[in-house]
C-alpha positions as CSV (number, residue, x, y, z in Angstrom):
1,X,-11.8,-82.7,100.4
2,X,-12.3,-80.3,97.2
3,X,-12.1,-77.7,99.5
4,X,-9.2,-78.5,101.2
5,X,-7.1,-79.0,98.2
6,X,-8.1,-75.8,96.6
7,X,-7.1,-74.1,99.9
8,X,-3.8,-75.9,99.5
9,X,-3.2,-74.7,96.0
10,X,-4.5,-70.7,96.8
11,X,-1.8,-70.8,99.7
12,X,0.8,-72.2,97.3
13,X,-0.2,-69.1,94.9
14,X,-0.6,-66.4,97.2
15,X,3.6,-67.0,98.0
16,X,3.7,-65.3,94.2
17,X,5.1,-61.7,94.2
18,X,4.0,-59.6,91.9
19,X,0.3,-61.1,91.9
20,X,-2.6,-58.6,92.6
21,X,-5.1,-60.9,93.7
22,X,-5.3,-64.8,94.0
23,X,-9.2,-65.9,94.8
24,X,-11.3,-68.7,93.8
25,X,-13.8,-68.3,90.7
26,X,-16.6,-70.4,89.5
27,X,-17.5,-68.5,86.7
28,X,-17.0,-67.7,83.3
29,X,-13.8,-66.5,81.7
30,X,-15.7,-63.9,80.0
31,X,-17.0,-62.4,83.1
32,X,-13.7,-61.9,84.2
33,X,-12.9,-59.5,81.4
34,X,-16.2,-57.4,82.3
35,X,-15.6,-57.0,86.0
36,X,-12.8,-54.6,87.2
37,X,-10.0,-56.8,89.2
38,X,-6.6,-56.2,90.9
39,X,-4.2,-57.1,88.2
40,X,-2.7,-59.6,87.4
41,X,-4.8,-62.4,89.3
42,X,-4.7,-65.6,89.7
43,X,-8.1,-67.6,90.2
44,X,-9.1,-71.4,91.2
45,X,-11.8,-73.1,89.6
46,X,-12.7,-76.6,90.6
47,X,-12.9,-78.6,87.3
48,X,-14.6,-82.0,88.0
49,X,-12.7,-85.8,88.6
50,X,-12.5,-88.0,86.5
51,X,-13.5,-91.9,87.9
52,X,-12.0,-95.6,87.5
53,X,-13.8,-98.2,87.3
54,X,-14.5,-100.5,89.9
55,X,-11.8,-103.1,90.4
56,X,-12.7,-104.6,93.6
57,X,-16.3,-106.9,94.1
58,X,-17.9,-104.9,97.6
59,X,-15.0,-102.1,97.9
60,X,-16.6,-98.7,98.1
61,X,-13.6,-97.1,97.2
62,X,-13.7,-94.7,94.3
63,X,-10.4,-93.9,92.9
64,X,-10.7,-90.5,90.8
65,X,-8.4,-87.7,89.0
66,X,-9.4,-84.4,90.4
67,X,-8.7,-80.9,87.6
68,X,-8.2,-77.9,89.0
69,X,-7.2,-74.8,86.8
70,X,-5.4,-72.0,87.4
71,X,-6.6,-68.9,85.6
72,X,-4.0,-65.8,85.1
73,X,-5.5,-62.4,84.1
74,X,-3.2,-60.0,83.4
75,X,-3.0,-56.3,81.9
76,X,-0.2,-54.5,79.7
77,X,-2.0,-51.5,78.1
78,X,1.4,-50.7,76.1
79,X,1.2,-53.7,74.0
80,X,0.4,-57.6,74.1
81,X,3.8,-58.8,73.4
82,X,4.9,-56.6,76.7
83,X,1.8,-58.4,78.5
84,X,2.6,-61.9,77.2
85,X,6.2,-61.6,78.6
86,X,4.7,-60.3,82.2
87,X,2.7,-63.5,82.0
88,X,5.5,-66.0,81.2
89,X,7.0,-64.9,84.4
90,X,3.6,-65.6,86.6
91,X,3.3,-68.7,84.5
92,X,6.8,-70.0,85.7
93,X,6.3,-68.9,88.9
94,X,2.9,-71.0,89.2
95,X,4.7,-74.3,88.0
96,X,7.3,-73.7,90.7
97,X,4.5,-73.8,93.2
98,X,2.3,-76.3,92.1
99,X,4.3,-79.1,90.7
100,X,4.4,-82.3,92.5
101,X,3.6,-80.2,95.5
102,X,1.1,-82.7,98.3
103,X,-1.6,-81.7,99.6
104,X,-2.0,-84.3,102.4
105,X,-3.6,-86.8,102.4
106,X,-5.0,-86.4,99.0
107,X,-2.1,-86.9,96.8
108,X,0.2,-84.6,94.2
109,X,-0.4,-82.0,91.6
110,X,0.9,-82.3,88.5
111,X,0.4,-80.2,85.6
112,X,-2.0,-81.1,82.7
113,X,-1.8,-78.3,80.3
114,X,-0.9,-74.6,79.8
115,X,-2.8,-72.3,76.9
116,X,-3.6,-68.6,76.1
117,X,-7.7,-68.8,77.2
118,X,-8.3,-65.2,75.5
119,X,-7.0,-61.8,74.6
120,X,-9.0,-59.1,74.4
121,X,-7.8,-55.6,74.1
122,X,-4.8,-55.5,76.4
123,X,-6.0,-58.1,78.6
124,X,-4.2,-61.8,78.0
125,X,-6.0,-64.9,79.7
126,X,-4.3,-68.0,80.5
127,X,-5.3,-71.4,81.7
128,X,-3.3,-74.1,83.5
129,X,-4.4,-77.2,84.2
130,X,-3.3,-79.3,87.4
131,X,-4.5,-83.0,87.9
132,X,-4.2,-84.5,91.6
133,X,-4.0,-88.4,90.4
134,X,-5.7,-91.4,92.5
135,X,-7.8,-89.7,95.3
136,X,-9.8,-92.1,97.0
137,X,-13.2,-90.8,97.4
């Protein structure tokens, strides 16, 4: 299931002009800025769910909120303001994909959060959070 999801969201991203490379990362954000990369990219990392409890006596149904987040790295080596504006753009473009968009027959994304992760140098980070609500497990 996890894996068919995050194949649903990297197919929604990879429709994205203007984005380098769009993979899936389970790593830290930090060793993204070490390793060279296309740029800008777009990666997926599988955040955890979060579980109800149990409603029903002898149901084994476990009703959950699955996180995924969407990591932007981008570069403007003129200046950060120039990079922030390239991101806002990719940013957009994300939300346009993602929002309420099914992934059958596990349910819809919708978006949690957006924030600057890091900027380091002329390289901006950005996070964005997208919760698929009421998967049963």
């Amino acid at each position: 299931m996890i894996d068919t999801i995050q194949d649903g969201i990297l197919g929604r991203l990879r429709a994205i002009d203007g984005v380098a490379e769009v993979d899936v990362w389970q790593g830290d954000v930090q060793e993204l800025l070490k390793q060279p990369r296309r740029l800008p990219a777009l990666y997926v990392v599988y955040q955890g769910a979060e579980f109800e409890e149990k409603k029903t006596i002898g149901a084994a149904t476990a009703r959950h909120r699955m996180e995924f987040l969407v990591v932007l790295v981008a570069k403007n080596l003129r200046s950060r303001a120039e990079g922030a504006l390239g991101c806002y753009g990719i940013i957009e473009a994300v939300r346009a994909q993602l929002v309420g968009h099914i992934i059958e027959p596990h349910g819809m994304l919708w978006p949690v959060a957006e924030e600057l992760v890091a900027a380091v140098g002329g390289t901006l980070v950005y996070g964005m959070t997208y919760r698929m609500k009421d998967v049963d497990a």
